[in-house]
Structure formats: structure tokens, C-alpha cells
PAKOL-677794 format. One record per atom (N, C-alpha, C): residue in one letter; x, y, z. Coordinates in steps of 0.05 Angstrom, whole numbers, padded with zeros to 5 digits, always signed. Layout:
REM PAKOL-677794
AXYZ ...
REM end
This chain:
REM PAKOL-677794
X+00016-00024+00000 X+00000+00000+00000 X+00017+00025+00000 X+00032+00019+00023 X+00050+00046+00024 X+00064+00049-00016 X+00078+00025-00026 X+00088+00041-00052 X+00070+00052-00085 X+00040+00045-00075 X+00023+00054-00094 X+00033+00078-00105 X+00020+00087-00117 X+00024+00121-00127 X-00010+00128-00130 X-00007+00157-00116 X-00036+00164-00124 X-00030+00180-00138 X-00047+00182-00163 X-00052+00196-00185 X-00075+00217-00193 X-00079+00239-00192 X-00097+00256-00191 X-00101+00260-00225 X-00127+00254-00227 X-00140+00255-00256 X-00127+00283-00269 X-00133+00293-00289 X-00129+00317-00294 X-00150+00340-00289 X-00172+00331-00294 X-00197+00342-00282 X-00213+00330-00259 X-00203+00323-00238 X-00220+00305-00220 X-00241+00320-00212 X-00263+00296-00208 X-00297+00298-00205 X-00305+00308-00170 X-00330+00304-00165 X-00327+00321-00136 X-00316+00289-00123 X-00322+00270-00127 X-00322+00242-00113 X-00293+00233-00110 X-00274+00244-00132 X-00253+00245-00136 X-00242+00259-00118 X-00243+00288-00120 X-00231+00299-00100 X-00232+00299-00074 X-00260+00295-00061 X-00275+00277-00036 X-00251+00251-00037 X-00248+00241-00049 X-00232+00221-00041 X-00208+00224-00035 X-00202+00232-00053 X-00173+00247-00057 X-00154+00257-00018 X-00179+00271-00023 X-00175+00293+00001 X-00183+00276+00031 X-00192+00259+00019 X-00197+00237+00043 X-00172+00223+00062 X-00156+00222+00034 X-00137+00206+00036 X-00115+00209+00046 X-00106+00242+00051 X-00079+00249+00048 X-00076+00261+00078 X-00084+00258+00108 X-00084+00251+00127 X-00071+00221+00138 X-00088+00203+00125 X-00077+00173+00130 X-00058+00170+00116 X-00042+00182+00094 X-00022+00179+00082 X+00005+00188+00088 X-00006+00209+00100 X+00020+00225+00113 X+00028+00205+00132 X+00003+00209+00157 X+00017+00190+00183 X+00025+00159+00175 X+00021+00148+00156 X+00032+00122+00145 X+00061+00118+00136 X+00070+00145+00123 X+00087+00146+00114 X+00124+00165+00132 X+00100+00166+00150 X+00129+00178+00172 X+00120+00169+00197 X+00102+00149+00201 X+00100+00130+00234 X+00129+00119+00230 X+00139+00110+00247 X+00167+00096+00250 X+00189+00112+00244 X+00191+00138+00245 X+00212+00152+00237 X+00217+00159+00269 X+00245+00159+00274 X+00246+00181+00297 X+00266+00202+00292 X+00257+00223+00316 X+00257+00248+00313 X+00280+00262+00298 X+00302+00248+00300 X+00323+00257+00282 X+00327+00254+00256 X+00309+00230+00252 X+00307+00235+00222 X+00279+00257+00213 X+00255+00254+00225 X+00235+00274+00221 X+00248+00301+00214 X+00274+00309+00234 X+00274+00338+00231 X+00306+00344+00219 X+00312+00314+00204 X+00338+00328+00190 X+00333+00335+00150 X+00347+00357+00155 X+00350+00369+00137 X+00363+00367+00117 X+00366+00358+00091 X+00378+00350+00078 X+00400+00372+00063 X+00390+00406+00064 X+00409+00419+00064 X+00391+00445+00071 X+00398+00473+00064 X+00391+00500+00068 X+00369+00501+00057 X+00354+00493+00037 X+00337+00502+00026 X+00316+00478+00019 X+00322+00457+00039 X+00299+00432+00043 X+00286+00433+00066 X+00257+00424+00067 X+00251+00436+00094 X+00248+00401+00116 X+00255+00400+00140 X+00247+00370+00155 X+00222+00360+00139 X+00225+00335+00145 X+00198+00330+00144 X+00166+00330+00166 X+00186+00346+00190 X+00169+00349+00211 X+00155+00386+00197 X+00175+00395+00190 X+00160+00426+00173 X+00142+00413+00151 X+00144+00396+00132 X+00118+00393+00121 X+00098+00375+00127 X+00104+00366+00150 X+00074+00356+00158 X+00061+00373+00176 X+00077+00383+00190 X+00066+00420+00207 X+00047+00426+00185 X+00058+00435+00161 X+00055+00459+00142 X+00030+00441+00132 X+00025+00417+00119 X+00004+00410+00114 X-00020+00403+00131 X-00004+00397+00166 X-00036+00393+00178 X-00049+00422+00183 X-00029+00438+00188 X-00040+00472+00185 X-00056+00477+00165 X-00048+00479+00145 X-00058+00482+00112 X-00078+00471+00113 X-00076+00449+00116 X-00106+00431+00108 X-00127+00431+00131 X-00132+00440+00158 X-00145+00440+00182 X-00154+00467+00164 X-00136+00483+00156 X-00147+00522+00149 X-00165+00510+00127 X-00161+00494+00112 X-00177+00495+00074 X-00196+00487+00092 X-00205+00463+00110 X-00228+00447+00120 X-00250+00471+00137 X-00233+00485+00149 X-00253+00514+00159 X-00265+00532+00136 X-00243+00542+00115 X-00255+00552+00092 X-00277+00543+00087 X-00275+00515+00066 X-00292+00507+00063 X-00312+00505+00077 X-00319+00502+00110 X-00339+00505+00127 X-00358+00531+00119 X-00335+00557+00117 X-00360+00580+00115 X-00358+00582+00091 X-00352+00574+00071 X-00357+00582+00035 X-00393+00554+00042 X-00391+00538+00053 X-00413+00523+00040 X-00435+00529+00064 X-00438+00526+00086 X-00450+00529+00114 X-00449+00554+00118 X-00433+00574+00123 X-00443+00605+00129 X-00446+00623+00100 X-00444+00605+00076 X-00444+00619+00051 X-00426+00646+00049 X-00405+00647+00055 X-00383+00669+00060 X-00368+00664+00029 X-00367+00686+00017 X-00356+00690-00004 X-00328+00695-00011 X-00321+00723+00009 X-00296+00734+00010 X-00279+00713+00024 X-00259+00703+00013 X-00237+00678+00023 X-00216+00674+00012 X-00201+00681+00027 X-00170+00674+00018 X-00160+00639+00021 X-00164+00635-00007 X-00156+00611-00009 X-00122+00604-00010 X-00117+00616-00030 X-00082+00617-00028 X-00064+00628+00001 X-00074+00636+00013 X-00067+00647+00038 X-00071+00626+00057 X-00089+00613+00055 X-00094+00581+00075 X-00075+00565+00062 X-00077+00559+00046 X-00067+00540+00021 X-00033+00539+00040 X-00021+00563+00030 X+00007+00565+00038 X+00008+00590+00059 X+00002+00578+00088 X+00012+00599+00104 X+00032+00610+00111 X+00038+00624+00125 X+00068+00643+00127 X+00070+00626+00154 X+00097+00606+00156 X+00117+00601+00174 X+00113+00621+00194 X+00115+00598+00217 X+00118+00619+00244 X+00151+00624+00253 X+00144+00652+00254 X+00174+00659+00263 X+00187+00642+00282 X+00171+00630+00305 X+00179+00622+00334 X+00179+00593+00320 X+00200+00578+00338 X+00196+00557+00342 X+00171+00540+00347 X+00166+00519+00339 X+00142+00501+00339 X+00137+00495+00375 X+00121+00512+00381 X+00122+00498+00413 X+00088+00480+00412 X+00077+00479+00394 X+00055+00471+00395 X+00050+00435+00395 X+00023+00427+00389 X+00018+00397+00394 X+00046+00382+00377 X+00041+00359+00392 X+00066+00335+00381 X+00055+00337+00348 X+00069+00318+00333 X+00075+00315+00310 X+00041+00295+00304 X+00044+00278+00326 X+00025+00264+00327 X+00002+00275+00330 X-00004+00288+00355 X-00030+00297+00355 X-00033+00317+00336 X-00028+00326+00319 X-00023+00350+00296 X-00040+00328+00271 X-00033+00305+00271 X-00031+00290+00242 X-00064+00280+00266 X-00069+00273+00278 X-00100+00264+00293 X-00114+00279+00290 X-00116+00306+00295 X-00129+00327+00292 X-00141+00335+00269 X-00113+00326+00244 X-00128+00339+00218 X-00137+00319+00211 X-00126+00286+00208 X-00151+00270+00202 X-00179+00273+00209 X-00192+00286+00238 X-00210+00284+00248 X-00227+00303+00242 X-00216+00330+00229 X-00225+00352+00226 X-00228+00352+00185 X-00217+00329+00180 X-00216+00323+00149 X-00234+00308+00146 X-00238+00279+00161 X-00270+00271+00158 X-00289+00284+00152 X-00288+00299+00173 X-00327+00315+00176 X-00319+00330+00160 X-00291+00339+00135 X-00304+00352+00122 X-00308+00334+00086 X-00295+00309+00091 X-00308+00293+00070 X-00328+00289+00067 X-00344+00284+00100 X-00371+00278+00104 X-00386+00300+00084 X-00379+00325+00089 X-00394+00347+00080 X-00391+00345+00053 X-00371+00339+00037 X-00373+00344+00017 X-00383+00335-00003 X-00392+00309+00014 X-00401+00280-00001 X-00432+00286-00003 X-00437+00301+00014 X-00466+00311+00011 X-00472+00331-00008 X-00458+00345-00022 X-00461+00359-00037 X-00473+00356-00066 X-00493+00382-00061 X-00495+00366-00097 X-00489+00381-00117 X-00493+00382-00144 X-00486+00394-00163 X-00491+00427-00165 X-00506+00442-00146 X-00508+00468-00149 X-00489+00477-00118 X-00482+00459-00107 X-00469+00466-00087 X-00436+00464-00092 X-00434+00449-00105 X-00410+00441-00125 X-00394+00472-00133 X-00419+00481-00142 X-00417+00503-00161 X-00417+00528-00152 X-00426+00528-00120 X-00425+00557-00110 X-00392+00566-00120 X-00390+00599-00119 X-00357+00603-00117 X-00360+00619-00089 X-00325+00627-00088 X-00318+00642-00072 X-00298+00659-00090 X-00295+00691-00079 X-00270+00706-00094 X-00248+00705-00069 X-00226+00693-00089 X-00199+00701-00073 X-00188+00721-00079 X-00187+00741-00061 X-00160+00762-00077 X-00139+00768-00096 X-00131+00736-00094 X-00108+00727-00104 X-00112+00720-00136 X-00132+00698-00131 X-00141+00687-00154 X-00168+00691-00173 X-00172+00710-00158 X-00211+00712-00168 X-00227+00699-00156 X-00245+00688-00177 X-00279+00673-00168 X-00271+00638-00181 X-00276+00627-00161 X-00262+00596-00157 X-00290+00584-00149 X-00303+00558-00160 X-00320+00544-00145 X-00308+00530-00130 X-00329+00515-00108 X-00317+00495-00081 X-00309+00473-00102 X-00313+00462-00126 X-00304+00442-00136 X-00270+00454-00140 X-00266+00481-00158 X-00244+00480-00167 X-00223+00487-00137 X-00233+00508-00118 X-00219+00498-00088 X-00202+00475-00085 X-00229+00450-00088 X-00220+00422-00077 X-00197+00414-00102 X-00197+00422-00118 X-00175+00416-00145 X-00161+00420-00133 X-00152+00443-00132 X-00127+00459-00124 X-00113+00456-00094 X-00136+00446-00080 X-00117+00433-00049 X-00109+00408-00060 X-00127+00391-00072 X-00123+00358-00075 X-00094+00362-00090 X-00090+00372-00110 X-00061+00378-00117 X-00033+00394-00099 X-00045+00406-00090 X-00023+00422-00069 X-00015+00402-00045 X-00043+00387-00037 X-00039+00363-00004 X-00019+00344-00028 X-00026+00326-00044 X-00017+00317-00055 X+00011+00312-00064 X+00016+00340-00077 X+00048+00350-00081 X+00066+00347-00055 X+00051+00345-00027 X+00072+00356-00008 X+00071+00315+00006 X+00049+00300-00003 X+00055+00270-00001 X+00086+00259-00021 X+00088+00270-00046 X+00112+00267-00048 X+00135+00273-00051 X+00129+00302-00045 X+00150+00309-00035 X+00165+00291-00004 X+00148+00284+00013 X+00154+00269+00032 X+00164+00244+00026 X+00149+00225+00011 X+00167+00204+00001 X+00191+00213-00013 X+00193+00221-00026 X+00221+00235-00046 X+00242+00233-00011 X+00234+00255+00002 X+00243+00255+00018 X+00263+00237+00049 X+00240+00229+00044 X+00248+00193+00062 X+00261+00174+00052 X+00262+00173+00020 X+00280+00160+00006 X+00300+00170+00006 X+00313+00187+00016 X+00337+00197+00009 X+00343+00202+00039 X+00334+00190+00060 X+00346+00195+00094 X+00364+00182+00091 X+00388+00189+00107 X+00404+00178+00117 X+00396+00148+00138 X+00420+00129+00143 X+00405+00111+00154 X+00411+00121+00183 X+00391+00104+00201 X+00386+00113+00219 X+00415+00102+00238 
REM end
């Protein structure tokens, strides 16, 4: 299981991306359970980040898209910075916050209920948009594109990653 490859359609469907996005919680913590901490947080040089920074950076990222999406579909909120969730700005301070673990629990749990939600959706809900500043007027389908590719990108970046640790 772990060496599958997931492959994102070129246009994936809502069920697709519902899935998609289902997925990449259990994937992460699958794919760096058994690492310890010195390998999680070594660096391969100046301009690579741990792999404890991109699972930070993705349970962040993706807990923020799962709220978005909360008020683009449930409080019908329009104005949303999607690219700004998407890729947040690094905290200056050191990580003093939840373990690695409870970080990767949290967003599974807070990713469910929002598969749940999405799976309920139907075709005009698909279709509401939101304007990003950044990007314009985006429906919740093309949103879920654009995270399912971004969560995605940072799953292999992590394998890439782990393949190339040093041994322990």
C-alpha cells in the first residue's frame, strides 16, 4: 500500500476529490510513523525543509482549507482567501505547539467531517464560488482541485524525501 502512487485525474470529479482529500491525512501519518525524531527533523540541506516542517505545514494548511470550506458552504461566505490558507506564512517562533502526532489526529478528524460534508453535496453546491483576492472567483469544486493537488504535491514530496534519509 505504502508504494502505490496516487494519481490525480487531470480534471478530478467532486467524488474524486472527496476522495482524494480523504486520503492524504492517512497517508502522511503512514508514511512517517516509525521515523524518529532525528530523522523527522533532518535536513537535507539550506533550502529543504524537515519533514516534521511539512507535515506541520500540511496539517496547518489543510485543518485552514477544511474551515474555509466550512464558511464558503454552511455560512455561505464568499470573501476567502484561499491561497493564503493553502500556503501559510511560517511561524517565526519555534514550533512549541501539539506533538507531530497529535497535529496529524487532529487533521484526520477535522478532514472527515469535512469529506462527510462534501459527499453531501450536490451539483449546485459544487458550483457555489468564492473570490480570492489572489485568484478571483473559484467554485468549491475547483478549491477542492487545487488543495487535492497542493496536499498531494507535499505527499511526495515526503516520500522523495524519506527516500533519500540517511540511515538511521
Amino acid at each position: 500500500m505504502m508504494d502505490e502512487v496516487l494519481e490525480v485525474p487531470p480534471e478530478p470529479g467532486e467524488e474524486d476529490v472527496a476522495m482524494l482529500m480523504g486520503t492524504v491525512p492517512e497517508r502522511v501519518a503512514d508514511l512517517v510513523m516509525g521515523l524518529d525524531e532525528p530523522r523527522l527533523r533532518y535536513r537535507h540541506g539550506p533550502a529543504f525543509p524537515s519533514l516534521t516542517e511539512i507535515v506541520r505545514h500540511l496539517c496547518d494548511a489543510g485543518t485552514g482549507v477544511d474551515v474555509l470550506l466550512r464558511h464558503a458552504y454552511l455560512d455561505k461566505q464568499r470573501d476567502l482567501r484561499l491561497r493564503a490558507t493553502i500556503d501559510p506564512q511560517p511561524p517565526l517562533q519555534p514550533d512549541l505547539g501539539p506533538s507531530l502526532d497529535e497535529q496529524l489526529h487532529n487533521f484526520g478528524r477535522v478532514r472527515r467531517r469535512t469529506v462527510d460534508l462534501l459527499r453531501g453535496l450536490t451539483e449546485y453546491d459544487w458550483a457555489a464560488t468564492i473570490n480570492d483576492p489572489e485568484q478571483g472567483e473559484l467554485t468549491l469544486l475547483e478549491v477542492c482541485r487545487q488543495v487535492t493537488r497542493h496536499e498531494l504535491g507535499h505527499v511526495v514530496q515526503i516520500r522523495n524525501l524519506i527516500a533519500v534519509l540517511p540511515e538511521a
